[in-house]
C-alpha positions as CSV (number, residue, x, y, z in Angstrom):
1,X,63.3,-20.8,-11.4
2,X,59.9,-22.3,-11.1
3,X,57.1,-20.8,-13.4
4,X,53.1,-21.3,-13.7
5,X,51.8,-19.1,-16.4
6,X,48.1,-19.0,-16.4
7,X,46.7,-18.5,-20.0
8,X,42.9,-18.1,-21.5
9,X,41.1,-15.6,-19.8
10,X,39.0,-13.0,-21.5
11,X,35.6,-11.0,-21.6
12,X,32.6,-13.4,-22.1
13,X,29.1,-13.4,-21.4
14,X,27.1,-14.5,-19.5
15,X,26.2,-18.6,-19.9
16,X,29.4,-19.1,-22.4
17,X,32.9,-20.7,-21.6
18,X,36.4,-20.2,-21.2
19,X,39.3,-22.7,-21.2
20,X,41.8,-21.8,-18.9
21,X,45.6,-23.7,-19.0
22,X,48.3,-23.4,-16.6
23,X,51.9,-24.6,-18.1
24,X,54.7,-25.2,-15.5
25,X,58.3,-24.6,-15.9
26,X,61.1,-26.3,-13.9
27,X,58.7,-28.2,-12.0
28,X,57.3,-32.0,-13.0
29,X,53.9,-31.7,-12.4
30,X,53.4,-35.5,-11.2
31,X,54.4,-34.6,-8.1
32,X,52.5,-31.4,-7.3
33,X,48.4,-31.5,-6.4
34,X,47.3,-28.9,-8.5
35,X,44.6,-26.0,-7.9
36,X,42.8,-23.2,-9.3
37,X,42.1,-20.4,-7.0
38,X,40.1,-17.1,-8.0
39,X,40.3,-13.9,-6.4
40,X,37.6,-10.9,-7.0
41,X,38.2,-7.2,-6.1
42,X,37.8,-6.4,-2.6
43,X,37.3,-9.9,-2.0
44,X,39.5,-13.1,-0.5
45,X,41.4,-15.9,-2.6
46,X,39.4,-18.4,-2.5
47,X,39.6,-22.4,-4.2
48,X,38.1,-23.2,-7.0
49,X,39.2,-26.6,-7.9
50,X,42.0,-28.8,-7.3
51,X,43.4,-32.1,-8.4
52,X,45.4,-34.5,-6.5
53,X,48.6,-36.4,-8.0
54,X,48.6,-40.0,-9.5
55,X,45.2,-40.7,-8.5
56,X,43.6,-37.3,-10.2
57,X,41.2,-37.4,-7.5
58,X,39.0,-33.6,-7.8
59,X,37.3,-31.4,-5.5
60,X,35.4,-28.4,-6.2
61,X,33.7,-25.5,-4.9
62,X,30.2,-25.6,-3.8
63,X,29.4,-22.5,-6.2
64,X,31.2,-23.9,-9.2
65,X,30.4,-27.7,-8.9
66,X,28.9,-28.6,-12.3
67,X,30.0,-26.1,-14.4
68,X,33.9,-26.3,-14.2
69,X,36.0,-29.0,-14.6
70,X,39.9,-29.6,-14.0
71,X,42.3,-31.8,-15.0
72,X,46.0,-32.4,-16.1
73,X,48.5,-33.6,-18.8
74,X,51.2,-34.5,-16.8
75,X,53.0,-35.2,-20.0
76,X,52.7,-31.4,-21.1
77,X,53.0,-30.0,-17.8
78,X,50.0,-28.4,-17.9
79,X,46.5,-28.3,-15.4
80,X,43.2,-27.1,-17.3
81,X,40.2,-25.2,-15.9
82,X,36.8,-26.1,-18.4
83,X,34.7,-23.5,-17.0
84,X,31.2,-23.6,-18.3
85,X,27.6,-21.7,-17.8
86,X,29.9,-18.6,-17.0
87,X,28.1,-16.2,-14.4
88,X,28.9,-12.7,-13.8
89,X,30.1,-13.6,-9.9
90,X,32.7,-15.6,-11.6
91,X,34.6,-12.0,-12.5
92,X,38.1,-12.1,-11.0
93,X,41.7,-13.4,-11.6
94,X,42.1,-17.1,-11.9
95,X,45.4,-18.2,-9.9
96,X,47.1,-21.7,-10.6
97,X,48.9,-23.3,-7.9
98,X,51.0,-25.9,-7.2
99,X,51.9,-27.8,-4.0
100,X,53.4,-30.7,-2.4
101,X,54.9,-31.5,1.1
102,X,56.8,-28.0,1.7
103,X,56.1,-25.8,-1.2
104,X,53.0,-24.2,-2.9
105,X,53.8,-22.2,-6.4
106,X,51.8,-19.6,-7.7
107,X,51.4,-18.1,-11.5
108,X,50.7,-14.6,-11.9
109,X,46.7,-15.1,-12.6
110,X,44.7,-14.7,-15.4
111,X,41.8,-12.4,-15.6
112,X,38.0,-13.6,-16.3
113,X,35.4,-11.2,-16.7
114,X,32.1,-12.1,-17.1
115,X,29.5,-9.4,-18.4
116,X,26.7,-8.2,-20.7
């Protein structure tokens, strides 16, 4: 019933950008905290950013603090990843999640690959 679909990946190189959105279905996103995890082959998921509720407070990973930015249109349903200064280690599939007190949503991931 509930759907995140993750949208705006691609091939860049290195140092340019990608804007990555995350539209929710059946699901007001005002009352999730929203995340962006990335997951790398062979590696772990691991958090990129995430963005609380009302108050749209943000953390960040260490190794992507400056260069990516999220936020949300609660109005569109919809969470947004800026990412910036792309670097080849960024290479993997970009997750969006949503949680609250006893759920946590997933999309099916979008896939960023950074390379010369």
């Amino acid at each position: 019933q509930v759907q995140l679909v993750e949208s705006g990946g691609g091939l860049v190189q290195p140092g340019e950008s990608l804007r990555l959105s995350c539209v929710a279905s059946s699901l007001t996103l005002s009352n999730y905290a929203m995340s962006w995890y990335r997951q790398a082959p062979g590696k772990e998921r691991e958090l990129v950013a995430s963005i609380a509720r009302v108050e749209s407070s943000t953390n960040y990973a260490d190794f992507v603090k400056g260069r990516f930015t999220i936020s949300r249109d609660n109005a569109k349903n919809t969470v947004f990843l800026q990412m910036n200064s792309l670097k080849p280690e960024d290479t993997a599939v970009y997750y969006c999640s949503a949680r609250r007190v006893w759920v946590t949503y997933w999309g099916q991931g979008t896939q960023v690959t950074v390379s010369s």
